[in-house]
CHARMM-style PDB file with segment names, atoms N, HN, CA, C and O in Angstrom:
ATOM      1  N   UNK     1       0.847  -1.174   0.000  1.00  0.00      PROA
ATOM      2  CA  UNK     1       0.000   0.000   0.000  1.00  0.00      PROA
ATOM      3  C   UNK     1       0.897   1.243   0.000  1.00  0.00      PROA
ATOM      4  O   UNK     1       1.870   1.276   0.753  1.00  0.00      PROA
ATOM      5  N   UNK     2       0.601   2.286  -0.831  1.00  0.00      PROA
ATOM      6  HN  UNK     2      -0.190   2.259  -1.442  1.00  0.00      PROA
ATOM      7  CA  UNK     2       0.954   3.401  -0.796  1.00  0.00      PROA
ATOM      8  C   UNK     2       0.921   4.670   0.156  1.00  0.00      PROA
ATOM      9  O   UNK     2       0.081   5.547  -0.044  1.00  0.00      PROA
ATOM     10  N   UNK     3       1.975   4.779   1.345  1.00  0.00      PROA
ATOM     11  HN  UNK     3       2.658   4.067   1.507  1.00  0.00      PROA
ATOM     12  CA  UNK     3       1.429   5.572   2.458  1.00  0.00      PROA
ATOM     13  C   UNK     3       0.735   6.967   1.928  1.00  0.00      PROA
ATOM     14  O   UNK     3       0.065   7.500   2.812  1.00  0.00      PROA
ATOM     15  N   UNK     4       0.752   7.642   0.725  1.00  0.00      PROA
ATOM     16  HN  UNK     4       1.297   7.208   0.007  1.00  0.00      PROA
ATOM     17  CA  UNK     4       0.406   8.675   0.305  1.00  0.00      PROA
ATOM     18  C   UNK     4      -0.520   9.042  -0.152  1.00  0.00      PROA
ATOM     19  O   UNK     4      -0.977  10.160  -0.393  1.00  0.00      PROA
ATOM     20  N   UNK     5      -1.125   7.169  -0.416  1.00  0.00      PROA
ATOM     21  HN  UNK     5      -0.754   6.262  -0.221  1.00  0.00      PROA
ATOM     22  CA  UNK     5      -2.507   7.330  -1.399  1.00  0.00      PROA
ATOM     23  C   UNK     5      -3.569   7.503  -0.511  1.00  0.00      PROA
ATOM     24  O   UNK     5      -3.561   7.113   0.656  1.00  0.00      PROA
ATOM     25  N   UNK     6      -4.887   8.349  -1.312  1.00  0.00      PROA
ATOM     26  HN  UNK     6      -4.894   8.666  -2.260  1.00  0.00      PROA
ATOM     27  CA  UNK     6      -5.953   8.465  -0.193  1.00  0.00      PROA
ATOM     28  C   UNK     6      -7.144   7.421  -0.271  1.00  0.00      PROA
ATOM     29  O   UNK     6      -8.136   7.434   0.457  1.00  0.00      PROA
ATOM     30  N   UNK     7      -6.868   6.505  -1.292  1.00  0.00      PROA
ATOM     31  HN  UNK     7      -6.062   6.494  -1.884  1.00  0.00      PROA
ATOM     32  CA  UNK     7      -7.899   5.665  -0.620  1.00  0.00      PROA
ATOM     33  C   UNK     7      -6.743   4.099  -1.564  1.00  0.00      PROA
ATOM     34  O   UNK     7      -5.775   4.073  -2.324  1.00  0.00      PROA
ATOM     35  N   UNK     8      -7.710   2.983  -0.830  1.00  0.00      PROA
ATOM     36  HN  UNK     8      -8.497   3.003  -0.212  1.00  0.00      PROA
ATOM     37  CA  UNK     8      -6.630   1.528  -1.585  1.00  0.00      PROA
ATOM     38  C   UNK     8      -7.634   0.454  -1.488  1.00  0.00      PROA
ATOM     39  O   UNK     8      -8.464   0.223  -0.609  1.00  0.00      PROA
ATOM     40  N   UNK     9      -7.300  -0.306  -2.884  1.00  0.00      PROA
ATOM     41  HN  UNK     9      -6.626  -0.118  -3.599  1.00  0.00      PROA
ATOM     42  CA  UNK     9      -8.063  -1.628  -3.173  1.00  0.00      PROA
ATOM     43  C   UNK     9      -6.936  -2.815  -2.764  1.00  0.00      PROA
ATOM     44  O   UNK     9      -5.749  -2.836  -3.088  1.00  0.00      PROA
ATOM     45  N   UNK    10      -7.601  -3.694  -2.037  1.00  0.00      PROA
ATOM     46  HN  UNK    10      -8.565  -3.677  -1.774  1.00  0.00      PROA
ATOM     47  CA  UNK    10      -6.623  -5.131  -1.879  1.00  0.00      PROA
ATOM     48  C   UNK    10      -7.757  -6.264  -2.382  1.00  0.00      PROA
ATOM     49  O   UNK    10      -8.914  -6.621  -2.160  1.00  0.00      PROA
ATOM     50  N   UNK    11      -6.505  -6.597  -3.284  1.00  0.00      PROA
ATOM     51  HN  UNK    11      -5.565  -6.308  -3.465  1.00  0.00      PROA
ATOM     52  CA  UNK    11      -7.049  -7.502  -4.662  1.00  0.00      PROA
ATOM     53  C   UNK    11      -6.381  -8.947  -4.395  1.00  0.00      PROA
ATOM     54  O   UNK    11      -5.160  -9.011  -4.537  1.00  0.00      PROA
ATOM     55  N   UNK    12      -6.981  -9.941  -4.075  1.00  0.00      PROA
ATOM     56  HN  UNK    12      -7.973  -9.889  -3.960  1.00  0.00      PROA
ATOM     57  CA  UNK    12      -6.255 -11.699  -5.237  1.00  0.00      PROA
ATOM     58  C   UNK    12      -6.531 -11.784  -6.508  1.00  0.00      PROA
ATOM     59  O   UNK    12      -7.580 -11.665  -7.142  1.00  0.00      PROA
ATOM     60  N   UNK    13      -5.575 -11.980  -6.763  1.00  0.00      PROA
ATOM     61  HN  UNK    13      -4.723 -12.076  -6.248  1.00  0.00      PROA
ATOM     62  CA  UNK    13      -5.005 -12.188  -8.217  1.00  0.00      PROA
ATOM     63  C   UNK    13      -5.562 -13.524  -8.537  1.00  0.00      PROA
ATOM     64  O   UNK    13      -5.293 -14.531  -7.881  1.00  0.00      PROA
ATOM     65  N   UNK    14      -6.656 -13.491  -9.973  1.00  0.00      PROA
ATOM     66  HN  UNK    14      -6.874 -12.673 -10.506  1.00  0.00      PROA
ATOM     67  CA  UNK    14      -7.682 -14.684 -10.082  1.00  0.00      PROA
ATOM     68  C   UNK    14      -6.876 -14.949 -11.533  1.00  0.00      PROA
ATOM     69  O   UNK    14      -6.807 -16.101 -11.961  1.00  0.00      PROA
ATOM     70  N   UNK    15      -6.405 -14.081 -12.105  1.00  0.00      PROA
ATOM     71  HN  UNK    15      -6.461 -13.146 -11.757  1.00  0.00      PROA
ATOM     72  CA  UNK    15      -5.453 -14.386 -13.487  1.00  0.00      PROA
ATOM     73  C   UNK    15      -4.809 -13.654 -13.973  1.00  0.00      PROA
ATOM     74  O   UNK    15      -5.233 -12.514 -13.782  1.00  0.00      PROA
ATOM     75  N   UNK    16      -3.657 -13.705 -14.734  1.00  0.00      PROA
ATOM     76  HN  UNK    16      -3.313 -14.631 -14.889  1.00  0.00      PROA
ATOM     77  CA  UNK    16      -2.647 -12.774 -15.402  1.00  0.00      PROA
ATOM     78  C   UNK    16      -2.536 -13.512 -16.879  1.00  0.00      PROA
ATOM     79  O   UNK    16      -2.607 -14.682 -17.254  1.00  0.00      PROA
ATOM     80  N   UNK    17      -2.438 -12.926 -17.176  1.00  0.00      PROA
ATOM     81  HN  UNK    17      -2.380 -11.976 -16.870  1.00  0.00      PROA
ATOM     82  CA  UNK    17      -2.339 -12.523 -19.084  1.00  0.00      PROA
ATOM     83  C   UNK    17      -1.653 -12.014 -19.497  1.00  0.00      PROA
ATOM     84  O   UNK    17      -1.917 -10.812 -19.526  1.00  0.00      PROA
ATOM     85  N   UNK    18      -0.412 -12.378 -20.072  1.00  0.00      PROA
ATOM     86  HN  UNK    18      -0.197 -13.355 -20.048  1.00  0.00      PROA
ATOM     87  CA  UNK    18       0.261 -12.219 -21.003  1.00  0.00      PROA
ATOM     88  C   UNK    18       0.342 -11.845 -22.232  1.00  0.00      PROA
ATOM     89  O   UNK    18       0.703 -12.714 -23.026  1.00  0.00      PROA
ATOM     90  N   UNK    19       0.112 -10.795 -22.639  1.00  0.00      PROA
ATOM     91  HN  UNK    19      -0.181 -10.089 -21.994  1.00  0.00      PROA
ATOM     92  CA  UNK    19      -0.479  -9.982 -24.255  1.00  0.00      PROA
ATOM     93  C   UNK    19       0.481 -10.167 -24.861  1.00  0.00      PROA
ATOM     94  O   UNK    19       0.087 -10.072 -26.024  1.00  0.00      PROA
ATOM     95  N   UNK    20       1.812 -10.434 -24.892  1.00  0.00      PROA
ATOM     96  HN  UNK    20       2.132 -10.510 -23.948  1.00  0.00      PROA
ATOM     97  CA  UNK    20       3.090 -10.373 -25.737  1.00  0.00      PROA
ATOM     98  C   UNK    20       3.996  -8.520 -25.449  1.00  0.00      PROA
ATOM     99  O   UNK    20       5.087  -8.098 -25.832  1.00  0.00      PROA
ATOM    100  N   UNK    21       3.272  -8.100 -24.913  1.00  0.00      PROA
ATOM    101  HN  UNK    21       2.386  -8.442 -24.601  1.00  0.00      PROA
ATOM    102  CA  UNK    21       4.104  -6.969 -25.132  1.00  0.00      PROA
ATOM    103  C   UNK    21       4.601  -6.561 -23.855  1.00  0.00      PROA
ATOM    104  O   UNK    21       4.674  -7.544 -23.116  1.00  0.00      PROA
ATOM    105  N   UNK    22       5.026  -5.352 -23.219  1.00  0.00      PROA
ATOM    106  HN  UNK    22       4.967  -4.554 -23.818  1.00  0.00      PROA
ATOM    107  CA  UNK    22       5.633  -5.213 -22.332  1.00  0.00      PROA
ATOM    108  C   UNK    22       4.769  -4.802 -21.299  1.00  0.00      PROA
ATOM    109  O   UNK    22       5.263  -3.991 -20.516  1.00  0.00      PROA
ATOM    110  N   UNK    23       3.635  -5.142 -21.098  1.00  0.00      PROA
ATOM    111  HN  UNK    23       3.233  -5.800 -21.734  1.00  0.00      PROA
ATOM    112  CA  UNK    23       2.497  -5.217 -20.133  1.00  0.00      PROA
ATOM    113  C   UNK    23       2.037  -6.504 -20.173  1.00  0.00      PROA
ATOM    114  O   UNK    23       2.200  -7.333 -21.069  1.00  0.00      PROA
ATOM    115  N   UNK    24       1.300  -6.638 -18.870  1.00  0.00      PROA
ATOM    116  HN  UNK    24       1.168  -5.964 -18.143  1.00  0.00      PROA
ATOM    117  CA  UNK    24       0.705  -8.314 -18.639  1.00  0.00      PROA
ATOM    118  C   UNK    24      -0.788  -7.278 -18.150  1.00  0.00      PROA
ATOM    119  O   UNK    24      -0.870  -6.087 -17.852  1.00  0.00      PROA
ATOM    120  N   UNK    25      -1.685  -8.224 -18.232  1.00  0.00      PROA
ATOM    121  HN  UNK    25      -1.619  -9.192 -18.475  1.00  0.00      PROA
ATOM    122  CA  UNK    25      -3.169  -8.436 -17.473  1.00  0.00      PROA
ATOM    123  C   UNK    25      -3.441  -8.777 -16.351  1.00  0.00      PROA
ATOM    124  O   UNK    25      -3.211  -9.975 -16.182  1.00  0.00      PROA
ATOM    125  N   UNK    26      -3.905  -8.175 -15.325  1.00  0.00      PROA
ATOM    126  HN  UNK    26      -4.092  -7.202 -15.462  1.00  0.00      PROA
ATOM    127  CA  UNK    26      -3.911  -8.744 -13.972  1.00  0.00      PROA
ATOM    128  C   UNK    26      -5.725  -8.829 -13.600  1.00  0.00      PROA
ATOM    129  O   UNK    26      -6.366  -7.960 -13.009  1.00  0.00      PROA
ATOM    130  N   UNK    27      -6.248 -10.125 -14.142  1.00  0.00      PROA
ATOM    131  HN  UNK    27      -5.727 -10.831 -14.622  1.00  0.00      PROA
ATOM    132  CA  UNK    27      -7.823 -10.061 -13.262  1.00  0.00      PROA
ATOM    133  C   UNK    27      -7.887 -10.340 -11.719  1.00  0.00      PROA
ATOM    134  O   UNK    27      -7.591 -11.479 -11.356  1.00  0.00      PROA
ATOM    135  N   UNK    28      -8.339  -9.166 -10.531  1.00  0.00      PROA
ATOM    136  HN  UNK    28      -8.580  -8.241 -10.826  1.00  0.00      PROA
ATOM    137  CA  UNK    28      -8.550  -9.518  -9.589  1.00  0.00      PROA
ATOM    138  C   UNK    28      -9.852  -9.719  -8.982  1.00  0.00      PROA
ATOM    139  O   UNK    28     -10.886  -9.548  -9.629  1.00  0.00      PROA
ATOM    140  N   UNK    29      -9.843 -10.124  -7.602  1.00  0.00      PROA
ATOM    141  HN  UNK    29      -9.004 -10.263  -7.077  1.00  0.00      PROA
ATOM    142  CA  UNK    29     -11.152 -10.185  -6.626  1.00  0.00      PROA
ATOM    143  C   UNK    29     -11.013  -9.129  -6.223  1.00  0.00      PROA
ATOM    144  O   UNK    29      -9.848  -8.754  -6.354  1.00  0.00      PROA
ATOM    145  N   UNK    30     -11.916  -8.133  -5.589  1.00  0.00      PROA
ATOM    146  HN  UNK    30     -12.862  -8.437  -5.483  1.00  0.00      PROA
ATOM    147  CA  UNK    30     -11.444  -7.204  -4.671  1.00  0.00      PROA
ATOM    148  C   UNK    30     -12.031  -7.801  -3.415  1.00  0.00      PROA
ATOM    149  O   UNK    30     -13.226  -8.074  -3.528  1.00  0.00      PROA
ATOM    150  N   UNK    31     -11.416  -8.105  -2.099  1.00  0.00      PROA
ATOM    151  HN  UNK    31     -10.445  -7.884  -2.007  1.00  0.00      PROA
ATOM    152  CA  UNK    31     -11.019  -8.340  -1.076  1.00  0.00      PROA
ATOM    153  C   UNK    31     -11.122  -7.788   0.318  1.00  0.00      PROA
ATOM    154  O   UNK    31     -11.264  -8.464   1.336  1.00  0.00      PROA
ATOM    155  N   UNK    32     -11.028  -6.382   0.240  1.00  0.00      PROA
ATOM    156  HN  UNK    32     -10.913  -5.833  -0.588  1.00  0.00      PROA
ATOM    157  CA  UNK    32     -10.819  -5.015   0.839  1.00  0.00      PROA
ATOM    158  C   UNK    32     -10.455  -3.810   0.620  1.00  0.00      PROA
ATOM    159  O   UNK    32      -9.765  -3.515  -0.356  1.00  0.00      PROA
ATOM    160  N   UNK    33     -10.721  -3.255   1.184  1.00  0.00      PROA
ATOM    161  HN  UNK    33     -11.282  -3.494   1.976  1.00  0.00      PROA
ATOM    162  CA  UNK    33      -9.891  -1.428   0.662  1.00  0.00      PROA
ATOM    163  C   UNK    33     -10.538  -0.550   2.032  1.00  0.00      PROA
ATOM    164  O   UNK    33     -11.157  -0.790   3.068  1.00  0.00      PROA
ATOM    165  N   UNK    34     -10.054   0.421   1.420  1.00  0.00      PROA
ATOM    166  HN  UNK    34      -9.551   0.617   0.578  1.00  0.00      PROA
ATOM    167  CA  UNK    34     -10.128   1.540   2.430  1.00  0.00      PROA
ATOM    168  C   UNK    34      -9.843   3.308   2.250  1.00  0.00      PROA
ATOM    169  O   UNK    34      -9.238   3.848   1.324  1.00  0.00      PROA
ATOM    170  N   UNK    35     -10.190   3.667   2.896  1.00  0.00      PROA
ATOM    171  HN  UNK    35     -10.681   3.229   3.648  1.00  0.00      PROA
ATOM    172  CA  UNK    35      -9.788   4.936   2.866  1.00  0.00      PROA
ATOM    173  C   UNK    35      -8.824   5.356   3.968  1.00  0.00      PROA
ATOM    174  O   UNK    35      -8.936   5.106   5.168  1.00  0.00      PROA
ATOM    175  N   UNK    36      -7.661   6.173   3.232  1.00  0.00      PROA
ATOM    176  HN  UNK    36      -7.569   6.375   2.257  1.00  0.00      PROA
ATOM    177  CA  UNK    36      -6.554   7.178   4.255  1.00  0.00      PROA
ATOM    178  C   UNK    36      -6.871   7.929   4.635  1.00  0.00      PROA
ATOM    179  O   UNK    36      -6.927   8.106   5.852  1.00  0.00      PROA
ATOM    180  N   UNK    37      -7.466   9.261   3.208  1.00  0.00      PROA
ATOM    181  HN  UNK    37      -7.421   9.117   2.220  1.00  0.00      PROA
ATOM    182  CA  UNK    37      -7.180  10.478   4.179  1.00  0.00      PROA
ATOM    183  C   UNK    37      -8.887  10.622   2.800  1.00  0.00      PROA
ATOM    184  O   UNK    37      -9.050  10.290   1.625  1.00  0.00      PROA
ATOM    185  N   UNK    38      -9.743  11.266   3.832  1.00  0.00      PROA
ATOM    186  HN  UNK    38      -9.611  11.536   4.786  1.00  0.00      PROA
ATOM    187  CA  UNK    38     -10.606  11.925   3.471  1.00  0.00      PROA
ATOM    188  C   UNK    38     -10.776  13.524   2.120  1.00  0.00      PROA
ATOM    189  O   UNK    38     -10.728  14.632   2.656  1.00  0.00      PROA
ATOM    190  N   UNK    39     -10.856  13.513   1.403  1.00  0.00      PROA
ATOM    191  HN  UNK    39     -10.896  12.613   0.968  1.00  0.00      PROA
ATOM    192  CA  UNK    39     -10.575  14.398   0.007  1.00  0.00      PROA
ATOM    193  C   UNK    39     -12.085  14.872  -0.469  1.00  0.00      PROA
ATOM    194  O   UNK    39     -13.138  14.244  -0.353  1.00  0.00      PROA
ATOM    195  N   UNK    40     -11.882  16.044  -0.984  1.00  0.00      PROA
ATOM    196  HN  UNK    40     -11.026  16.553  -1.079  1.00  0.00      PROA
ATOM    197  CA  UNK    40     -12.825  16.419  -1.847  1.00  0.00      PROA
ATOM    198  C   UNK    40     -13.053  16.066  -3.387  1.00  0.00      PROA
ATOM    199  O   UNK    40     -12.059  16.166  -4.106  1.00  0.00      PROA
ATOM    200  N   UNK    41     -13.796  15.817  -3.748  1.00  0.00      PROA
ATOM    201  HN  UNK    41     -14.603  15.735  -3.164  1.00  0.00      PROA
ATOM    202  CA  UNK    41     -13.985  15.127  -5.189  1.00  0.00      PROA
ATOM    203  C   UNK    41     -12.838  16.407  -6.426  1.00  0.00      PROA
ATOM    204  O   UNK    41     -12.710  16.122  -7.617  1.00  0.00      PROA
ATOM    205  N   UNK    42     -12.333  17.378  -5.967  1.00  0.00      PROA
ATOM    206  HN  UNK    42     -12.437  17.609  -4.999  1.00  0.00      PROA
ATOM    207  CA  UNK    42     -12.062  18.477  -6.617  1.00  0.00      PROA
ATOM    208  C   UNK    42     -10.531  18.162  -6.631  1.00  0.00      PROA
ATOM    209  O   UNK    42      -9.869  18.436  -7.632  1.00  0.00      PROA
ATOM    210  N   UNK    43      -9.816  17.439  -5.244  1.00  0.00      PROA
ATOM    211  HN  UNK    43     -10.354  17.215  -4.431  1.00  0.00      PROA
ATOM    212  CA  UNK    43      -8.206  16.976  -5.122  1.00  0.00      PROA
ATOM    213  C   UNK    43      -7.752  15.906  -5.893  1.00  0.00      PROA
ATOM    214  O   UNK    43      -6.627  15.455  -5.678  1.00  0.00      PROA
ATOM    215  N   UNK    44      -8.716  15.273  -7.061  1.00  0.00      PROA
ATOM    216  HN  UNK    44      -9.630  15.639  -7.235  1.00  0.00      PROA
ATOM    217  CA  UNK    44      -8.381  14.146  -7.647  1.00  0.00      PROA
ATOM    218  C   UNK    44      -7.375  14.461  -8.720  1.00  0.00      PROA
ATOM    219  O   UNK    44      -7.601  15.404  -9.478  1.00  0.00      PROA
ATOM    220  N   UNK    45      -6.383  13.810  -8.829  1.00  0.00      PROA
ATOM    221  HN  UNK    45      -6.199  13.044  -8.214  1.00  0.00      PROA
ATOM    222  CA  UNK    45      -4.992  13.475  -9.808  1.00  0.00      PROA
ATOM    223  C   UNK    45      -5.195  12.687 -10.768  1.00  0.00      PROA
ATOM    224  O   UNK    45      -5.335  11.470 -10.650  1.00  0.00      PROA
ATOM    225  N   UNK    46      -5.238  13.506 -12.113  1.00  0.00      PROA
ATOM    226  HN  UNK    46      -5.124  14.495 -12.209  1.00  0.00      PROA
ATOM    227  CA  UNK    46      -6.035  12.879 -13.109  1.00  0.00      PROA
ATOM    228  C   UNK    46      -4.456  13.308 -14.200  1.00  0.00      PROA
ATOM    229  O   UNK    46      -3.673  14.258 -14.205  1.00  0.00      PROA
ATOM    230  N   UNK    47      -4.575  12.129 -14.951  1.00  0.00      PROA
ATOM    231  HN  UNK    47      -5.211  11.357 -14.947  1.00  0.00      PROA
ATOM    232  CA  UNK    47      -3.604  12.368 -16.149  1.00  0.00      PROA
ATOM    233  C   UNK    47      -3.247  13.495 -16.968  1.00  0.00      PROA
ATOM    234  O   UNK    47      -2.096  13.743 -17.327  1.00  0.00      PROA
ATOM    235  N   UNK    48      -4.644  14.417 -17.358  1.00  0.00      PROA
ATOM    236  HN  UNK    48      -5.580  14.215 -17.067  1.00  0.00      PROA
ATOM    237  CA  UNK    48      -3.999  15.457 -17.626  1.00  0.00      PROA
ATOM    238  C   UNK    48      -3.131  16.497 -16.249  1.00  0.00      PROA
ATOM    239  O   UNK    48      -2.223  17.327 -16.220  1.00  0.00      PROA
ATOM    240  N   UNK    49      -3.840  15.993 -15.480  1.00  0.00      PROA
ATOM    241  HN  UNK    49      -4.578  15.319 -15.503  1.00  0.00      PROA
ATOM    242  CA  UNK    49      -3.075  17.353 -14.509  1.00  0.00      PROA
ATOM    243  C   UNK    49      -1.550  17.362 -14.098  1.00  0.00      PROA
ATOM    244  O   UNK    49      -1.100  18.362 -13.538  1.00  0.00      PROA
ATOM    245  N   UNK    50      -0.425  15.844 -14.465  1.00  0.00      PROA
ATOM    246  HN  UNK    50      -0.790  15.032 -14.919  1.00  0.00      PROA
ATOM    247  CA  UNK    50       0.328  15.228 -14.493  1.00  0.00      PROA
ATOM    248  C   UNK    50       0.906  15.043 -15.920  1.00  0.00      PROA
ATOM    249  O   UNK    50       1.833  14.249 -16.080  1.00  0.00      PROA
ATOM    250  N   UNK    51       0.424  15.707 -16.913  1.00  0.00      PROA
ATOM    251  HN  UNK    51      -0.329  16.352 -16.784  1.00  0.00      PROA
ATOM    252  CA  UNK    51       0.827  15.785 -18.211  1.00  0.00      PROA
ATOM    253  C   UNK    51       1.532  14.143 -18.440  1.00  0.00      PROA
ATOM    254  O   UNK    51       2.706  13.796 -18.578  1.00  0.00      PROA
ATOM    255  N   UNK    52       0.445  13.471 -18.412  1.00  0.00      PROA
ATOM    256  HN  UNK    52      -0.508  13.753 -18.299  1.00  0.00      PROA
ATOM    257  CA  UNK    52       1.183  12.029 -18.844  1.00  0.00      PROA
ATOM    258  C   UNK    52      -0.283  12.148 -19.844  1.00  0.00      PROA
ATOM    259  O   UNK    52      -1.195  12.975 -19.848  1.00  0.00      PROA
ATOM    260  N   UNK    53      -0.032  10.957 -20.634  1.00  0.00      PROA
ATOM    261  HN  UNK    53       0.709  10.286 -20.631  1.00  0.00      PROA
ATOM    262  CA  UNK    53      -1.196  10.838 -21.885  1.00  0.00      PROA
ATOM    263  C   UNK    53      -0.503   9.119 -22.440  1.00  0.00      PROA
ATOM    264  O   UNK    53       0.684   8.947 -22.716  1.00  0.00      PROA
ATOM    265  N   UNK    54      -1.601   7.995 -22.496  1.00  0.00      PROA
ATOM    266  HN  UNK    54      -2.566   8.134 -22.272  1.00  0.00      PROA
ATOM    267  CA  UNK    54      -1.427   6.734 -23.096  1.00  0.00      PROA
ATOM    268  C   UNK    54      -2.188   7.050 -24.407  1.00  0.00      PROA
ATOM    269  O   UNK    54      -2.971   6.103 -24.471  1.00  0.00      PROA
ATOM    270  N   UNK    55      -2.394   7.760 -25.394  1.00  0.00      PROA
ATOM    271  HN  UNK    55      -1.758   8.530 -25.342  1.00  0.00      PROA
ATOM    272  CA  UNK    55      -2.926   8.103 -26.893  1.00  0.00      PROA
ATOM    273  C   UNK    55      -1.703   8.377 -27.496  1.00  0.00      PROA
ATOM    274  O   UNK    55      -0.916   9.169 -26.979  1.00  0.00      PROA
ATOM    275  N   UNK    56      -1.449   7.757 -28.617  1.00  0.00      PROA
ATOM    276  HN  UNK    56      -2.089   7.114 -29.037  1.00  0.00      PROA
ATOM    277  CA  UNK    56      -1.019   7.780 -29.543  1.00  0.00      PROA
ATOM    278  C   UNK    56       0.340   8.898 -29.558  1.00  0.00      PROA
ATOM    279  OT1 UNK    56       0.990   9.065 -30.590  1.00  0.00      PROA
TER     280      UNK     56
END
């Protein structure tokens, strides 16, 4: 678990998949989770705000 993150899923791992490329597939159960630290829907860290982008 990530001490920084504000909320967390704990997953078993029901299968992994192998696509050929430099990522695998992970199907889980979810198990448990929780919340850290309480947030407003407005503090969320979203890809653009981190200038990362998976398109082309």
């Amino acid at each position: 678990m990530l001490a920084a993150a504000a909320a967390y899923l704990e997953c078993k791992v029901m299968k992994m998949v192998d696509v050929g490329g430099d990522h695998d597939i992970l199907a889980g159960e979810v198990i448990g989770g929780g919340i850290n630290k309480e947030r407003d829907v407005t503090d969320t860290l979203t890809l653009p705000h981190i200038g990362w982008s998976y398109a082309g």
